[in-house]
MMTF fields as JSON, N, C-alpha, C and O atoms, coordinates in Angstrom:
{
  "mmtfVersion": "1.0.0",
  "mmtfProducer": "UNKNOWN",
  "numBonds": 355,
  "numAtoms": 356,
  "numGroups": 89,
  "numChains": 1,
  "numModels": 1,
  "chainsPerModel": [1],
  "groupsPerChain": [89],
  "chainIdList": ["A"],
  "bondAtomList": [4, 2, 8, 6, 12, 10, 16, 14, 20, 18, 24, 22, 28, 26, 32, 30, 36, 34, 40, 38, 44, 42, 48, 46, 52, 50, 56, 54, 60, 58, 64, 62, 68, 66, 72, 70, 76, 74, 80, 78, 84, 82, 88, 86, 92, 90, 96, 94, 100, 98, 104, 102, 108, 106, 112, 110, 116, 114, 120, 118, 124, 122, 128, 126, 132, 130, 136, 134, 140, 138, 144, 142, 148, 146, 152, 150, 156, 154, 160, 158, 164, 162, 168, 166, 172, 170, 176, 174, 180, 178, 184, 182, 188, 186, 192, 190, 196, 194, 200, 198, 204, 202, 208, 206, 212, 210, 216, 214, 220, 218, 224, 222, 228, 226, 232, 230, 236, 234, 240, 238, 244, 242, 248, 246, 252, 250, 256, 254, 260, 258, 264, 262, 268, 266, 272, 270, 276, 274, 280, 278, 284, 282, 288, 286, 292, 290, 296, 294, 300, 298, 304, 302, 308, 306, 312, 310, 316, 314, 320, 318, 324, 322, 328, 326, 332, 330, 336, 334, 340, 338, 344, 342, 348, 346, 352, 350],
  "bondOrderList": [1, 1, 1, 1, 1, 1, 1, 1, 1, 1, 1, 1, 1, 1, 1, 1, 1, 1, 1, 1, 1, 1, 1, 1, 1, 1, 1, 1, 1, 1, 1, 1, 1, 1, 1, 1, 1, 1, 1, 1, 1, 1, 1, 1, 1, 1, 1, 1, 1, 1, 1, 1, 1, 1, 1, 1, 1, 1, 1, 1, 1, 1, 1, 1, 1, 1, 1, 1, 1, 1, 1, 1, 1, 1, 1, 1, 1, 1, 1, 1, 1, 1, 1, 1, 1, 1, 1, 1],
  "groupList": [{"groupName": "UNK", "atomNameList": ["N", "CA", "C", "O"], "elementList": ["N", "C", "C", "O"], "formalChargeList": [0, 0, 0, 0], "bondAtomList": [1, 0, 2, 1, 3, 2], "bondOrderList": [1, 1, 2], "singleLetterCode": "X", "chemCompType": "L-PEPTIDE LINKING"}],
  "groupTypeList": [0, 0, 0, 0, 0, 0, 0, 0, 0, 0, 0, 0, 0, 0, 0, 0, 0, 0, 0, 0, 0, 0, 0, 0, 0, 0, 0, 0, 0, 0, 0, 0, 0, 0, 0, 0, 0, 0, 0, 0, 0, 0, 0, 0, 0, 0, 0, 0, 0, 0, 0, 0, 0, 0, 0, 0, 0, 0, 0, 0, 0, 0, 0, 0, 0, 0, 0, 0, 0, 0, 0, 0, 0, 0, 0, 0, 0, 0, 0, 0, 0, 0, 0, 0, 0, 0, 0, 0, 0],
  "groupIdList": [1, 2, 3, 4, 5, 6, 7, 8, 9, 10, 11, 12, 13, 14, 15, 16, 17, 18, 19, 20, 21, 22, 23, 24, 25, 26, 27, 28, 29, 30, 31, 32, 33, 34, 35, 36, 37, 38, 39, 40, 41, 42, 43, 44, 45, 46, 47, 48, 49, 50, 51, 52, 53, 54, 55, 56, 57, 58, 59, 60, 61, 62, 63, 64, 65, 66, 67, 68, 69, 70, 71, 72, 73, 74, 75, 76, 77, 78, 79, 80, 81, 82, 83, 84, 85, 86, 87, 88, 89],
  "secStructList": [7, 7, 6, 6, 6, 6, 7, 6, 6, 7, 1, 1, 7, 7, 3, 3, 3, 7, 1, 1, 7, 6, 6, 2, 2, 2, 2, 2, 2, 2, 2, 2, 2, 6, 6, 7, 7, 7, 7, 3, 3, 3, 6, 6, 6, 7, 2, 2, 2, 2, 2, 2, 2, 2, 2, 6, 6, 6, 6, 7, 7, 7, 1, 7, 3, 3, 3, 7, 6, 6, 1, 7, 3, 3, 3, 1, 7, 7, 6, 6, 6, 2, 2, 2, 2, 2, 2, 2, 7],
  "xCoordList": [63.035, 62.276, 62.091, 61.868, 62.17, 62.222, 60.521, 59.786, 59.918, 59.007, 58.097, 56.869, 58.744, 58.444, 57.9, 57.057, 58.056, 57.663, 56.611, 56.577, 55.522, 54.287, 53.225, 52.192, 53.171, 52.859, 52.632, 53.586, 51.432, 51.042, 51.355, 50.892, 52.396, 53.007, 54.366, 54.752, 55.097, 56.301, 57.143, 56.585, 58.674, 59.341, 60.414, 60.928, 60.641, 61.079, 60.63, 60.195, 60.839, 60.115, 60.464, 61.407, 59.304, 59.519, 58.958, 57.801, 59.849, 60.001, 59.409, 59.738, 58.504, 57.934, 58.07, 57.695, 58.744, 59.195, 59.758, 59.902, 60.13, 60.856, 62.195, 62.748, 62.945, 64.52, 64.219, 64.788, 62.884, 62.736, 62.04, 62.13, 61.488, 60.53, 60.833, 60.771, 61.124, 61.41, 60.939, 61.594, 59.422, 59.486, 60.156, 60.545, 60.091, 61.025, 62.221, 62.456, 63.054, 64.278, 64.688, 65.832, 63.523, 63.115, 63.127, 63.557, 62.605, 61.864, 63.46, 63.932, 64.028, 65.547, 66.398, 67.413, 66.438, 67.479, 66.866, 67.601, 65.341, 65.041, 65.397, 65.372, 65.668, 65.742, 67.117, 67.528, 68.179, 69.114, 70.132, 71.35, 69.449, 69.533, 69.343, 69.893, 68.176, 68.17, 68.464, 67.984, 69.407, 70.147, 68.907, 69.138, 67.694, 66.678, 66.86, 66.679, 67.232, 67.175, 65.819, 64.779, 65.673, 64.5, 64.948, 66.02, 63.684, 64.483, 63.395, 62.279, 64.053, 63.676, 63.543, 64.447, 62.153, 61.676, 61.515, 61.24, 61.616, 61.774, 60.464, 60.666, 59.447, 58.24, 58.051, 56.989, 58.747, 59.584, 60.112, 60.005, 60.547, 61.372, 61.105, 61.725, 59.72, 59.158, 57.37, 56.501, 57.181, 55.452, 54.638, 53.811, 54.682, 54.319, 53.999, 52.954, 55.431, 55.367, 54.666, 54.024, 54.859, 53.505, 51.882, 51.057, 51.542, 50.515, 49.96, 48.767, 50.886, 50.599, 50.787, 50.206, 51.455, 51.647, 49.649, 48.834, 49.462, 47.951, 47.469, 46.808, 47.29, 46.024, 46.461, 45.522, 47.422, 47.073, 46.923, 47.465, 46.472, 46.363, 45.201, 45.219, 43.988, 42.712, 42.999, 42.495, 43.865, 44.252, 45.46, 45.919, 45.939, 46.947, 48.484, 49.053, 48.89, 50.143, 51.268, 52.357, 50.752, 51.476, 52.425, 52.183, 53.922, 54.943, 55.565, 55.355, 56.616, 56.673, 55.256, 54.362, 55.423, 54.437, 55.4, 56.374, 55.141, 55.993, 55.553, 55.066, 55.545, 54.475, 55.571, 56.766, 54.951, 55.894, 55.272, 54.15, 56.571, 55.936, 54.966, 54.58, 54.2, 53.033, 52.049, 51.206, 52.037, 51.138, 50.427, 49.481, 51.296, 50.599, 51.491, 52.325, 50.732, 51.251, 51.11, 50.132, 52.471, 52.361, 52.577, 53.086, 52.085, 51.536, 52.049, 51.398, 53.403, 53.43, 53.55, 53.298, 53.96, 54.417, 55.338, 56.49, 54.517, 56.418, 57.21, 56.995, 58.463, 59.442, 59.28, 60.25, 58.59, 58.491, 57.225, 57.069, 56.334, 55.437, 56.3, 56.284, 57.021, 57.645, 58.823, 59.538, 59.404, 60.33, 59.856, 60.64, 58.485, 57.895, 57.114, 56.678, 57.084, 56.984, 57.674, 57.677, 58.928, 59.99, 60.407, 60.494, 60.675, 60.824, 59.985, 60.482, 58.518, 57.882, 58.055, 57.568, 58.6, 59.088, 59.693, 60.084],
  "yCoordList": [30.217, 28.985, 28.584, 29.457, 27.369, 26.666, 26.897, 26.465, 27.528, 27.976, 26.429, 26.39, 25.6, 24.443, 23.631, 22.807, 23.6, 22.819, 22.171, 20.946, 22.979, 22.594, 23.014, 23.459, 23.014, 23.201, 21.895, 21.354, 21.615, 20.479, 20.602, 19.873, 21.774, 21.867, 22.331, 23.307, 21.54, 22.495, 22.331, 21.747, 22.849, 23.112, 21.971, 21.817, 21.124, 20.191, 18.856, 19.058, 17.471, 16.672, 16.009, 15.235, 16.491, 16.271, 14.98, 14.567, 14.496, 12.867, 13.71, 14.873, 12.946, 13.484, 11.583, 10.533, 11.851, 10.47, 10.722, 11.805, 9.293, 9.227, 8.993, 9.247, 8.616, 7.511, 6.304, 5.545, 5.857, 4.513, 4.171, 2.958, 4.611, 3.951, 2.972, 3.502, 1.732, 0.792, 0.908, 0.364, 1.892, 2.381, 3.446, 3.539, 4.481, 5.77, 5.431, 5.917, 4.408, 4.051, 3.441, 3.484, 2.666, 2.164, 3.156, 2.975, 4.21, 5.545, 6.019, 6.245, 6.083, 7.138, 6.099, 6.37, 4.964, 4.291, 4.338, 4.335, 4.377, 4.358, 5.753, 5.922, 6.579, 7.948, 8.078, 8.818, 7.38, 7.498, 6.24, 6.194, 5.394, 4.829, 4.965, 4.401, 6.093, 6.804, 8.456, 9.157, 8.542, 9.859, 10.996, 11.96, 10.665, 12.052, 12.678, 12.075, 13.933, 15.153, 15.015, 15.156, 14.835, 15.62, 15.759, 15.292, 16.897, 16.655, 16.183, 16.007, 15.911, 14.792, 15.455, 16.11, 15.389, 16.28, 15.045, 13.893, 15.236, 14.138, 14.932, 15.777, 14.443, 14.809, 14.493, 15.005, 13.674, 13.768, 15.082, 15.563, 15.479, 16.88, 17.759, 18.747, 17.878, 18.908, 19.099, 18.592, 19.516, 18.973, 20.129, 19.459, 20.927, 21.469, 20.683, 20.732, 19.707, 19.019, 17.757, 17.09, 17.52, 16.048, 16.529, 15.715, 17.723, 18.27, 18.702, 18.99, 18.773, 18.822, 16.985, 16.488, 16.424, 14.521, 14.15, 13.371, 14.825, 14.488, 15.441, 14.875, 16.677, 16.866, 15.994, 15.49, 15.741, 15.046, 13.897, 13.276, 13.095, 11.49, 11.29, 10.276, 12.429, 12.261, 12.195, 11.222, 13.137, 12.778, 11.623, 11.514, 10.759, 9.579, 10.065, 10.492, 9.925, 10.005, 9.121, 8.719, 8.931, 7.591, 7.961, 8.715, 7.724, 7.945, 6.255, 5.143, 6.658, 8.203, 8.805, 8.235, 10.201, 11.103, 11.612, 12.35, 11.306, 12.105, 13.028, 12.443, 14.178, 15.178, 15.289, 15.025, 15.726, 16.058, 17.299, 17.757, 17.847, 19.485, 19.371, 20.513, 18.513, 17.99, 18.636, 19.348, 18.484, 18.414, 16.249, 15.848, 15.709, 14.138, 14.204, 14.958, 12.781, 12.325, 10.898, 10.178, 10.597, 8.763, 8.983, 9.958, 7.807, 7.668, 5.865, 4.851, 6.011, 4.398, 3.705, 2.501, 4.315, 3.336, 2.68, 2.9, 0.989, 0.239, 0.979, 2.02, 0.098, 0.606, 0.338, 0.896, -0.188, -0.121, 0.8, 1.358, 1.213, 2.554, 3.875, 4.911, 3.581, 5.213, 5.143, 6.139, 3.895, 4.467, 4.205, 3.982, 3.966, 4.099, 6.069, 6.601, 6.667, 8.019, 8.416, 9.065, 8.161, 8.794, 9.12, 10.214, 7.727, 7.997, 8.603, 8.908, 8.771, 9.679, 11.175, 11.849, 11.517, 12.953, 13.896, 15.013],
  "zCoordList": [22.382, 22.296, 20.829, 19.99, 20.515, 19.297, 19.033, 19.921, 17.904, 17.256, 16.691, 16.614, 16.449, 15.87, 17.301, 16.946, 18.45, 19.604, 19.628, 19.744, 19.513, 20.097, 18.796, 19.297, 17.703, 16.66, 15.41, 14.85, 15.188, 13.712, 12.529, 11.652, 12.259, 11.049, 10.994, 10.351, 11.739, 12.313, 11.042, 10.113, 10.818, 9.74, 9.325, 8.217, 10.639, 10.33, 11.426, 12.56, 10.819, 12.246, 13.22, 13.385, 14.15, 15.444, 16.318, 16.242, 17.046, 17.781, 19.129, 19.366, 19.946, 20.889, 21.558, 21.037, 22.832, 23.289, 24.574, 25.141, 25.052, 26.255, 26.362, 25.292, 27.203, 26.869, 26.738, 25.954, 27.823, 28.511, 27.51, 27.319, 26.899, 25.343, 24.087, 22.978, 24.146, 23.602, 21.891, 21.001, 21.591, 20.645, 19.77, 18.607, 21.269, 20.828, 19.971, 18.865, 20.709, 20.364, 19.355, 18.903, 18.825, 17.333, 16.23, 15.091, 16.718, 15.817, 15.472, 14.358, 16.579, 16.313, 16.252, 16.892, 15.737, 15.039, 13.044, 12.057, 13.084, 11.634, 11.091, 9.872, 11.765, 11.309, 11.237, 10.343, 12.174, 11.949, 11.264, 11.439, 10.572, 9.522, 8.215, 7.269, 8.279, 7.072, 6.404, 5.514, 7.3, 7.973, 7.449, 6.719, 7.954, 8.05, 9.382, 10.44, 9.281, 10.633, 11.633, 10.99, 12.689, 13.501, 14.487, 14.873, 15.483, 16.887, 17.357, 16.868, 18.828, 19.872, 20.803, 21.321, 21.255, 22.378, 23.597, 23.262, 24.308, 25.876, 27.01, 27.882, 26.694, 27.296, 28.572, 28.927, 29.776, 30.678, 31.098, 32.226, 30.332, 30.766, 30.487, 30.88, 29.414, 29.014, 29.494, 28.785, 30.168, 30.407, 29.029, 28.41, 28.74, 27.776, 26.526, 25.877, 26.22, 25.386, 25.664, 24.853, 26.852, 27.086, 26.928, 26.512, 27.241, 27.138, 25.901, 25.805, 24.799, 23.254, 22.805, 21.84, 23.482, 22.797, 23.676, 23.182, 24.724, 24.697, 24.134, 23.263, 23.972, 22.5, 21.402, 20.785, 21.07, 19.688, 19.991, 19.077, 20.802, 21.041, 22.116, 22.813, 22.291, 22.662, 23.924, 24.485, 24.817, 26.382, 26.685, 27.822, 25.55, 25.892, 25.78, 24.775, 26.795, 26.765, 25.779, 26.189, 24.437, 23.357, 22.873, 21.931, 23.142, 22.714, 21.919, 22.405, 20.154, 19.98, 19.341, 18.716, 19.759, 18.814, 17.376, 17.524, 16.552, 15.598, 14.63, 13.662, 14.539, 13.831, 12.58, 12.714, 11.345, 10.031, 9.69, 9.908, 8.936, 8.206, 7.546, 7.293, 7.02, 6.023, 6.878, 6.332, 8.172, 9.093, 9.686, 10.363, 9.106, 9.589, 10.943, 11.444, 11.298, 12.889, 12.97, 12.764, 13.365, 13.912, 14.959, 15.511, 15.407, 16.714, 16.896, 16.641, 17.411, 17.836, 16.796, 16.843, 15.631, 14.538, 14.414, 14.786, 13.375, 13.272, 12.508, 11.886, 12.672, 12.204, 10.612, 10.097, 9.732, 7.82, 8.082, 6.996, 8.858, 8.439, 8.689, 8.025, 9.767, 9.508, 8.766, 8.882, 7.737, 6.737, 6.033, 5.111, 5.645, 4.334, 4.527, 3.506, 5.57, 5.26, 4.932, 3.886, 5.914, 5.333, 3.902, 3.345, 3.393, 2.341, 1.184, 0.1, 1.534, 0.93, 0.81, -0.098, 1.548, 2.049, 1.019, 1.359]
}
């Protein structure tokens, strides 16, 4: 099992999303526009991982969740807030 899953400081970052998510899909075209690595967890298929996207979102199921090794978290961000993290990185 990937050590980084379910963890607020994982080692590299993690997309916590759906397929059907019109944001998700936003999130993983800015990431892959700015060829930064993460993986993509599908909380759909993972309930563990939907059950960590609600602790960190007060019980809400808000995808994407995107946690960074920093330890921050977006939550449903546009697309110029999460490549303005990015590029902070």
């Amino acid at each position: 099992m990937n050590p980084d899953l379910y963890v607020r400081n994982p080692s590299k970052i993690m997309l916590y999303g759906t397929s059907w998510c019109g944001d998700c899909r936003r999130a993983r075209r800015v990431f892959s526009q700015m060829g930064t690595g993460y993986e993509d967890i599908d909380i759909d298929a993972d309930a563990q991982a939907e059950a960590f996207v609600k602790e960190l979102n007060q019980g809400n199921r808000s995808v994407p969740t995107i946690v960074f090794p920093d330890g921050s978290v977006l939550v449903e961000s546009r697309e110029d807030e999460l490549a303005a993290k990015l590029k902070s990185l």
